[in-house]
Structure formats: C-alpha cells, structure tokens
C-alpha positions as MATLAB code, in Angstrom:
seq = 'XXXXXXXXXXXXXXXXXXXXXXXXXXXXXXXXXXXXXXXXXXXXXXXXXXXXXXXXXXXXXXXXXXXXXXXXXXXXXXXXXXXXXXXXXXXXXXXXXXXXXXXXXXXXXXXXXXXXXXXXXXXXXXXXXXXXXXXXXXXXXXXXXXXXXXXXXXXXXXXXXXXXXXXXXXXXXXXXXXXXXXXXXXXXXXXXXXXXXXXXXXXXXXXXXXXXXXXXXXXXXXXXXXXXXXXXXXXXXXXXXXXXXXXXXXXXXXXXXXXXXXXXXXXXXXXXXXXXXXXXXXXXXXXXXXXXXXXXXXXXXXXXXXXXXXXXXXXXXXXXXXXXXXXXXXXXXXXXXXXXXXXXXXXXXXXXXXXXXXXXXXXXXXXXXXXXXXXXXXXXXXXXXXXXXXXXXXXXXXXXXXXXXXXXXXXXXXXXXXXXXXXXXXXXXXX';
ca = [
       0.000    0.000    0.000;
       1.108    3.504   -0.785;
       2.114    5.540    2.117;
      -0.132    8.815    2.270;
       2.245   11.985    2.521;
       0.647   15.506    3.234;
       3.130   17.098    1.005;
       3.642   20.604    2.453;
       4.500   22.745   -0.645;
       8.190   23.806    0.539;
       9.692   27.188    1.627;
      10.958   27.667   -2.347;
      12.777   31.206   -1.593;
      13.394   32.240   -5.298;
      15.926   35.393   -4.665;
      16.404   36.075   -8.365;
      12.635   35.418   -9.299;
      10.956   37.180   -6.529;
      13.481   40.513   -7.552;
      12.584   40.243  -10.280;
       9.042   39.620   -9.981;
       9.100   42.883   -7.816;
      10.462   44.990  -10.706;
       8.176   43.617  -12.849;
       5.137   44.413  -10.409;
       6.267   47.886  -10.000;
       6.963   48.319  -13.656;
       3.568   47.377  -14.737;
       2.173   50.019  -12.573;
       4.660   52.723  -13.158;
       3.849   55.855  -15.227;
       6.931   55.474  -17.031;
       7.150   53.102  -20.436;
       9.672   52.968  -22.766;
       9.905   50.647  -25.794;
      11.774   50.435  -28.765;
      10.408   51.442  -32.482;
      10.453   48.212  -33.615;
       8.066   45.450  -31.722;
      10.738   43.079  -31.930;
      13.433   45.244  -30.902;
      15.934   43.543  -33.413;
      18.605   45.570  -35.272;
      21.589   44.900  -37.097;
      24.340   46.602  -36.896;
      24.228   51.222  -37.881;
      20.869   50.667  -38.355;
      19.028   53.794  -36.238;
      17.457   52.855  -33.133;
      14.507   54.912  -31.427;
      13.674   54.300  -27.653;
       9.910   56.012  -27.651;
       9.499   57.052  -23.872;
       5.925   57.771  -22.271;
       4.838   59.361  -19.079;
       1.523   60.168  -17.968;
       0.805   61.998  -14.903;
      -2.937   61.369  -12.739;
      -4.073   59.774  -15.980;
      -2.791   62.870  -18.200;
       0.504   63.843  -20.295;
       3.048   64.439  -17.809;
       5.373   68.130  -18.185;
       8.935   68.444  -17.472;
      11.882   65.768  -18.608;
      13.564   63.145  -17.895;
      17.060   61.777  -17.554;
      18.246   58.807  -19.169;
      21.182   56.610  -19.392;
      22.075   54.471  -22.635;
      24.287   51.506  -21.448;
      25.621   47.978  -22.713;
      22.937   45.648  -21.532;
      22.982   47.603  -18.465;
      26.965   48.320  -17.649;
      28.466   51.549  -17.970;
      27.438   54.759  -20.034;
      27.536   55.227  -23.532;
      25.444   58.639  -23.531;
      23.420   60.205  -20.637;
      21.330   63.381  -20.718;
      18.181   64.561  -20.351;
      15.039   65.193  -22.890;
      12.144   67.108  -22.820;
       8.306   66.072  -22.794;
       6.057   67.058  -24.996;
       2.439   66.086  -24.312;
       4.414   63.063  -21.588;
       6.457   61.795  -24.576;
      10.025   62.063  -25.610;
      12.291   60.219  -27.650;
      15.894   59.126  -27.708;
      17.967   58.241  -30.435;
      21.286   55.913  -30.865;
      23.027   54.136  -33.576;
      25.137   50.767  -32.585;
      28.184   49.818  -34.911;
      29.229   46.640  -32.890;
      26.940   43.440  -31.594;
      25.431   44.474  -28.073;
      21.944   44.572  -25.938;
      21.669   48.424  -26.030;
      19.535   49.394  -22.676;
      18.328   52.694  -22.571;
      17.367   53.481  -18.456;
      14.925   56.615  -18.372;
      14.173   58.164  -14.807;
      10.952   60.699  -14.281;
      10.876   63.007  -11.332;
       7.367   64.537  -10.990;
       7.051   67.566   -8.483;
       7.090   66.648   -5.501;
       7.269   62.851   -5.795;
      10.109   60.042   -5.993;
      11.862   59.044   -9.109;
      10.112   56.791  -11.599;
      12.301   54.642  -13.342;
      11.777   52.314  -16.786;
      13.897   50.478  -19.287;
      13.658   49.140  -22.233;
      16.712   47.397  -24.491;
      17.965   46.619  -28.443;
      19.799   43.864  -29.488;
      21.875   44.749  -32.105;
      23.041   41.894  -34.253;
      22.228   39.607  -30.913;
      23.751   36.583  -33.360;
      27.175   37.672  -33.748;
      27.404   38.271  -29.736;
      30.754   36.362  -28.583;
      31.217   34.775  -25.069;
      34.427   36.213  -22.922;
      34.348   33.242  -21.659;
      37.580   30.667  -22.513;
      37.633   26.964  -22.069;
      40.712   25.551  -19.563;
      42.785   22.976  -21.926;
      42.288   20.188  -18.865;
      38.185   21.285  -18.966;
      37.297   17.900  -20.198;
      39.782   16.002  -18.305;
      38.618   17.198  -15.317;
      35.168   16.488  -15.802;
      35.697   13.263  -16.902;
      37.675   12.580  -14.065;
      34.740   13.963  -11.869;
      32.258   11.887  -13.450;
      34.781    8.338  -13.484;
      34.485    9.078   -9.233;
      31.245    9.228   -9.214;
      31.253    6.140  -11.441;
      32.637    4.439   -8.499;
      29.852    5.395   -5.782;
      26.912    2.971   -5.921;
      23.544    4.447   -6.600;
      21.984    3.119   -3.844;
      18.378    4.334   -4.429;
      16.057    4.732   -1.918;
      12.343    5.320   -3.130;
       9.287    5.905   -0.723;
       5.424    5.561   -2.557;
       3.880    8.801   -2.825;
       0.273    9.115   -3.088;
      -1.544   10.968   -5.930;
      -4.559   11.794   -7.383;
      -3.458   11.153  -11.512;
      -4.584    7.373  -11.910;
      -2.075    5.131  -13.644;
       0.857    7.056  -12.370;
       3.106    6.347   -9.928;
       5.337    8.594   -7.853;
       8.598    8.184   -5.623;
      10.384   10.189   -3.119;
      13.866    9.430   -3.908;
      17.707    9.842   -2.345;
      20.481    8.712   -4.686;
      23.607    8.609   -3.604;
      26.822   11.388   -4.482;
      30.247   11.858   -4.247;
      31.525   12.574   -1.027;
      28.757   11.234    0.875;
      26.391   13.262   -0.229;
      23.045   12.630   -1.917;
      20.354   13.804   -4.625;
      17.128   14.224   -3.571;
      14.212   14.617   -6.058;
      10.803   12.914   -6.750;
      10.475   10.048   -9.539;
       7.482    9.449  -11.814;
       6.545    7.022  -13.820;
       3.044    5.612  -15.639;
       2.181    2.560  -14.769;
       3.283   -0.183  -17.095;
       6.998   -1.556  -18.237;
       7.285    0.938  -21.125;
       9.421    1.541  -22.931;
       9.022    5.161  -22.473;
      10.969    8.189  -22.709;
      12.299   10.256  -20.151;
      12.745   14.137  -18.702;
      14.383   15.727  -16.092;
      13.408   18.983  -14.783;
      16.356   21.388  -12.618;
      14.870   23.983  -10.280;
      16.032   27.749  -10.290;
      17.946   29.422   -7.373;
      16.617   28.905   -3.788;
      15.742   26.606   -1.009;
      12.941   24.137   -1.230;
      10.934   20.942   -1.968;
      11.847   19.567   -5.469;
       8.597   19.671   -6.951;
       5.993   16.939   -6.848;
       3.617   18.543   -8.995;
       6.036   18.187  -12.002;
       6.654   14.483  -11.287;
       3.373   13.871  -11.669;
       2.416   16.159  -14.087;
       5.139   14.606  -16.655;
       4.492   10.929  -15.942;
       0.894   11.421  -16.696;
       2.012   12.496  -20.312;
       3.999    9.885  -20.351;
       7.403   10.208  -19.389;
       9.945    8.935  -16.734;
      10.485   11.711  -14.834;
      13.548   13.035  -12.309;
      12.299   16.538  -10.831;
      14.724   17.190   -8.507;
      17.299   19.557   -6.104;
      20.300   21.201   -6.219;
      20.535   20.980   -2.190;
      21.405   18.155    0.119;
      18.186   18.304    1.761;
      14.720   15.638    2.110;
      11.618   17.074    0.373;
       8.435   17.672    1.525;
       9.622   19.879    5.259;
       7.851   22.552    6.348;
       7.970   25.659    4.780;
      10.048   27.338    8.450;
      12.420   24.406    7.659;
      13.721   25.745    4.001;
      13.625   29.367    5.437;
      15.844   28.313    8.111;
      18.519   26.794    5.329;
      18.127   29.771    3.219;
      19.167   32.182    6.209;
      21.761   29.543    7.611;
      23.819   27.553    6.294;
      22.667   27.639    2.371;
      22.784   31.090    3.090;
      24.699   32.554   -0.461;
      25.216   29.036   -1.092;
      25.436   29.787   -5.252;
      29.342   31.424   -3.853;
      30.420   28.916   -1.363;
      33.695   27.749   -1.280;
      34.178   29.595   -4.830;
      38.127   29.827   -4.533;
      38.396   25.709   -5.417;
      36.666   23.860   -8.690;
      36.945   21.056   -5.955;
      34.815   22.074   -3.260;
      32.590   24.852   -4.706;
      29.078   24.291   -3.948;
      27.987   23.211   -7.463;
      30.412   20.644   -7.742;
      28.058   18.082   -6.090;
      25.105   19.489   -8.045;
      26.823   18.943  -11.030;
      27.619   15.375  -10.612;
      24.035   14.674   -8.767;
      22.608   15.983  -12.251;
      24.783   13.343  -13.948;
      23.638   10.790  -11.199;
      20.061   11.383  -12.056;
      20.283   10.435  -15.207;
      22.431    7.636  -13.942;
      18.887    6.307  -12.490;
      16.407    7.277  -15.056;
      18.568    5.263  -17.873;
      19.410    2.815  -15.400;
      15.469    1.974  -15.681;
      14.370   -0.968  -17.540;
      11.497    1.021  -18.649;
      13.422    3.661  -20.683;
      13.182    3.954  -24.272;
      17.094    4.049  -24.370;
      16.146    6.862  -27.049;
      14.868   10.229  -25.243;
      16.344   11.669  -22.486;
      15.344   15.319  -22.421;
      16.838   18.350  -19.276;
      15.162   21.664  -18.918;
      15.590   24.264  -16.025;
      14.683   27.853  -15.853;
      17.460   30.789  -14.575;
      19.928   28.524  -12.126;
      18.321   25.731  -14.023;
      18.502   27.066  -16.955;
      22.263   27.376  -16.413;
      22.930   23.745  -15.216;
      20.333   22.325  -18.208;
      23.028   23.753  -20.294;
      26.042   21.980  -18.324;
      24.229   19.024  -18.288;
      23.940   18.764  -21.852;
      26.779   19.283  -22.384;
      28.950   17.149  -19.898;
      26.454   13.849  -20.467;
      26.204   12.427  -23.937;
      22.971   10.596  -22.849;
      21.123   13.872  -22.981;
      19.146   14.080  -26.379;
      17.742   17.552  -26.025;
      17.718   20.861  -23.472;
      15.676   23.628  -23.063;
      17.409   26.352  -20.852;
      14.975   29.417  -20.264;
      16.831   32.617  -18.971;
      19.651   30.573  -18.253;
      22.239   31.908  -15.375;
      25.831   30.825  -15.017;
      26.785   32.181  -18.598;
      29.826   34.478  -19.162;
      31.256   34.847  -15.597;
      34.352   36.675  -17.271;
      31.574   39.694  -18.643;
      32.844   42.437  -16.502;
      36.180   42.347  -17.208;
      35.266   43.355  -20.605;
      32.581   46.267  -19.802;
      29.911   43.536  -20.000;
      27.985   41.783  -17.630;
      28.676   38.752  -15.909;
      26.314   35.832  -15.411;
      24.600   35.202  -12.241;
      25.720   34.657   -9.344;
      28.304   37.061  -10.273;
      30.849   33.925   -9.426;
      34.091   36.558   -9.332;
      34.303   39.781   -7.610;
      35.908   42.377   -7.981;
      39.020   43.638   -6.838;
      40.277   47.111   -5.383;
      42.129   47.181   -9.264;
      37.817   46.884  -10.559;
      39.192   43.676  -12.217;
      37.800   40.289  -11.213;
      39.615   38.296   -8.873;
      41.857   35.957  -11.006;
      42.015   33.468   -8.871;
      38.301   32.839   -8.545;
      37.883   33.757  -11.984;
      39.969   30.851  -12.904;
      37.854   28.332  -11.197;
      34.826   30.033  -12.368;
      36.044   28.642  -15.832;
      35.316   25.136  -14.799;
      31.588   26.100  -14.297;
      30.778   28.457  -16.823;
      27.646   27.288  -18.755;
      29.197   28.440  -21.792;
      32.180   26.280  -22.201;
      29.596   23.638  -21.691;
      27.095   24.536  -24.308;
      29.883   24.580  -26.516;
      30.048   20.964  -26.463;
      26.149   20.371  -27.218;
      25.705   18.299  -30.269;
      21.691   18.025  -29.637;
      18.485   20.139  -30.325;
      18.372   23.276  -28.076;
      15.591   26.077  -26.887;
      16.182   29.013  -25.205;
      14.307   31.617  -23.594;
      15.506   35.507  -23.267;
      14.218   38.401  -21.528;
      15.765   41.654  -23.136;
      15.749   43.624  -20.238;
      16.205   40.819  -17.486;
      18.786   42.208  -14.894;
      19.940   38.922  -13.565;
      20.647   36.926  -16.476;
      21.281   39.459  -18.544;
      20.781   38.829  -22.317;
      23.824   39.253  -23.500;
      25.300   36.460  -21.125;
      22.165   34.362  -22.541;
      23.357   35.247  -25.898;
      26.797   34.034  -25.490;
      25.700   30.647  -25.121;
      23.263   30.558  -27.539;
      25.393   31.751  -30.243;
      28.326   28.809  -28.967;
      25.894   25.712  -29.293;
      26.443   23.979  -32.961;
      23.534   22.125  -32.924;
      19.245   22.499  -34.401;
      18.290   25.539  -31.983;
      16.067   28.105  -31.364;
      15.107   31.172  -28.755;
      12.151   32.988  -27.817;
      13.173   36.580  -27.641;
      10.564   38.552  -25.171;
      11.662   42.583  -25.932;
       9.967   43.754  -22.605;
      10.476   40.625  -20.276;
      12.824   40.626  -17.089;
      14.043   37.582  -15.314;
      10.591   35.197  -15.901;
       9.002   32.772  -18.332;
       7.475   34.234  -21.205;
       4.272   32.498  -22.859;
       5.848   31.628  -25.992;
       8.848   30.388  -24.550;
       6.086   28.242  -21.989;
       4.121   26.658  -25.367;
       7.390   26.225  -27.076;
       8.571   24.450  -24.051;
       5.336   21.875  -24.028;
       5.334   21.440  -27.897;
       9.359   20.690  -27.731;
       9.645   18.580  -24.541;
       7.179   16.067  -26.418;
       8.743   16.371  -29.637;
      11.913   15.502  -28.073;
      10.453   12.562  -26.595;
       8.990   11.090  -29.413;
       5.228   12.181  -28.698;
];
C-alpha cells in the first residue's frame, strides 16, 4: 500500500525570481514606459534605433523631462542626458556599430514625488554576440575525471510511494547517492506499465525548497519517466520554516560557497548529482534508451546547459533565462552571469584566482560541447541573467536551436517560450 504523505509545498525562496518579480510588479504600474520602435526590438548593426518614452501623470501627459542613461545591456554609459516632454512623450535616439543589448534606463521626477524609473533594451546583431568566456585545456579532463568518481559510488536508491490523485501514475520520493557522501534528492514518476518510455528531467532555479511533486506527476501522466529534482542536500516535503531556516543559515549565499576551489565549490556536487540522475532514469528498464530530455529555468537554466553538455545521454535541453553564462563579462565592460561567481578587486578587475575556477563552471564552455536540439528563452531587459550572457551561449551551441526573444520581459518565463517548451519537450520525446 502507498504511504499517504501531506506534502507541504516547501519554503521555495526564489531570490532572483521574486526581484525580479518585484520589478516587474512595479513596472507594470509605473507611469513610465519605454519601448523600442520596432516590436521586436531587433537591429543589425548602424541601423538607427529609437527608444519612444511615455509618461503620464494622474491619468494625463506628464510636463517636465527626464534623464536617461544608454548603457551595454545595463553596464556603464555610452550617452546620458536629459530630454524634454512634450504632451508626456520624448524620444531618444542611438546608432550601434558593434553586436550588443543596447539598454536605454529613463528616470521621471514629478514635483514633488520620488523618481520613476523604466527600461527598455535593443539587441543589435544579438547573433554575432561572442562569449568572454575561454575553455581551460584540462576542462574535459577534469570532468571526466569527476564523473569516473562518481562512477565508483553505488547508486543506492532509496524510493518511498507517494500518493496521488493522476490514476495510472506512480510517484517516488527518492535519495540517490553522491560523491563525497552526499546525496540527490528529487521525486520520480513514472506511468504505470513496463514501457518503454521516454524520459525528462526537470532542474529547479535558485533557492531553497521541496523539489517539486507537482512536475513528477504532471510529466508521468504524459507519459514520461520523470527526475524533478534539487540542487541541495536536503529531504523534500519539510515545512515551509524548515527551508527558510537553510536559506538564512547555512545555504545562506550558497550559489558562492567555497568559490576559490573547482573542488569544493558548492555546485560541484550538483553537477555530478545531475549526472547521477540520469544515472537512475537510464538505469530503468522502462526507458526507451532513445529520449532523455533536461530543462531548467534561470539557475536551471544554467545547469540544463552543463548538463547537456557534460552527459552524452542527454538528447535535447531547453534552458529558459539561463544563469551561469559568461562569468568573465565584466572584465570586458559587460555583464557577468549570475551569481556574479568573481568579484571584484580594489584594481575593478575580477579576482583571477576565482575567476579561474569560475572557468570550470561556466555554462558556456559547456554549451559549446552540445551536439543536440536546443531552446532558449531571453528576456531583453532581465537584470539577472542578462541577455547578453544568454546570448553568449546561444550563439556557442552547434547544434538544431532556437530562442524565444521577449523585448519587454525581465528575469521570468514568457508564454511563448512556456508553449514552445510543451510542444518541444514532447517532440523531443517522441510524442
């Protein structure tokens, strides 16, 4: 008999998302818009760009100016001023002779009040965008050294019934084991029946929580065998206080920890545990031994892309606003991929040191290695993956691909990019 869980829906304390779901919030009721004059907001190189700027005032054209900053995807300034209104609208020209996201930042002051602020961005020639980023000449030796230790840990799966509502499914809590004596934790779904049948594997974004049941469930119902799972070292299912407390404590920054060694940095087991997962769904006798398809969204989004590109059993990825891309950005006047892995010294260069062992986990030396069909998903003015660090991957992976460019969206999932998604995750696994 299955054992009945009351699955408490855990603390899931999304930094980047709920920032950026903030901004979002605010921008939508701000009195301050700013788009580009084309709806796509796609340019090639010289061609004239207009950012069309709109403020309105107790529902009516607002009077004054308003300042405005025109940066690379957000870094630096390539022209500041300020610009007049007439009847609340103002305009503000550039021309771009090189590949870049060009952001234009406008702030409005009314009388009396706090500064309003809105963005809106260009990418010119986004294509021809090239990654900082450079590959170590040991990068695949010491991954496959990595992966030959984990080789040598047993699995050692441990899977508790869970009970759900979607008939002919059945879902598993389940602890595999890691290097170092540490584990994966996830939930495993499968439809009833010996298959064959293909299988996905879903990798959260940044924060502390439950891996998510819902998913398990959702995807073995259409089908699939089905790994949702962690990044952390921690049972599903706790309260919601329980996550909070990790997230405050001791996973507290955990996307830097130990940083200064490729050895012990706190991704290092995540990587491998997303290697071991698909250790156990190929390990099924139920698998096709045909589709085995990773997606993830922002930190997800980031390891999807590692994943794909450290395990040849992978047959497909979708990575939407993908973080750990271009770590080297600000060295070059361009942003860096979340977490911002190096900082900066007194010298405003990036610390070398950490730099160099950022190289080992850089999303884009990965995706340079994909050799399968790719999606992405980009948010043109998203201010913690930024696009251009989205774009140097993108452009790197020599394989069938394709991205859902959202001109106005910040650090979240944009529609198209969600029915994409659902039409490509069952494409990929032979639905």
């Amino acid at each position: 008999m299955m054992k009945k869980w009351t699955v408490k829906c855990g603390f899931l304390l999304v930094a980047m998302v709920m920032i950026a779901g903030v901004v979002q919030a605010a921008a939508a009721k701000s009195p301050v818009s700013v788009v580009t004059d084309r709806a796509d907001a796609i340019y090639a190189k010289n061609d004239p760009i207009s950012f069309n700027i709109k403020v309105l005032s107790e529902d009516a054209s607002a009077a004054g100016s308003v300042k405005y900053v025109i940066s690379n995807d957000g870094m630096g300034s390539l022209k500041s001023g300020s610009v007049n209104l007439q009847d609340g609208a103002a305009q503000v020209s550039w021309t771009q002779a090189t590949p870049m996201i060009v952001r234009c930042t406008v702030t409005y002051t009314p009388a009396g009040g706090k500064p309003v602020s809105a963005m809106a961005a260009a990418a010119v020639s986004p294509y021809e965008i090239q990654p900082t980023a450079t590959t170590p000449d040991d990068f695949m030796k010491y991954w496959n050294a990595q992966k030959a230790e984990l080789a040598k840990v047993p699995m050692d799966a441990q899977l508790t019934p869970v009970e759900v509502k979607t008939p002919n499914v059945e879902v598993y809590d389940i602890t595999l084991a890691n290097v170092n004596g540490a584990h994966v934790h996830g939930y495993f779904g499968k439809p009833k029946g010996n298959g064959p049948f293909p299988a996905v594997m879903r990798i959260p974004g940044a924060g502390v929580g439950s891996a998510s049941l819902g998913y398990a469930e959702q995807m073995a119902a259409q089908g699939f065998l089905v790994m949702s799972i962690s990044v952390h070292d921690l049972p599903n299912a706790q309260s919601a206080q329980f996550y909070k407390d990790q997230f405050a404590g001791p996973l507290k920054g955990y996307y830097l920890q130990n940083r200064n060694n490729r050895d012990t940095y706190y991704f290092h087991r995540t990587v491998l545990g997303n290697v071991r997962s698909i250790d156990y769904l190929t390990s099924r006798p139920e698998w096709d031994h045909k589709h085995m398809v990773v997606n993830g969204s922002s930190q997800g989004g980031g390891m999807t892309l590692i994943t794909t590109g450290l395990d040849s059993r992978v047959t497909a990825g979708a990575a939407n606003v993908p973080a750990l891309n271009d770590h080297s950005g600000r060295d070059f006047g361009r942003p860096s991929g979340w977490p911002q892995f190096a900082p900066l010294g007194a010298d405003g260069k990036l610390d070398p040191k950490i730099l160099q062992v950022s190289r080992y986990y850089d999303a884009v030396n990965f995706a340079r290695l994909i050799k399968v069909p790719m999606i992405f998903g980009v948010g043109l003015i998203d201010n913690t993956c930024h696009p251009t660090t989205v774009f140097s991957a993108y452009n790197v992976v020599k394989a069938p691909k394709k991205i859902d460019i959202a001109p106005l969206m910040g650090h979240a999932f944009d529609p198209a990019y969600n029915k994409m998604l659902a039409k490509f995750v069952m494409q990929q696994g032979g639905k």
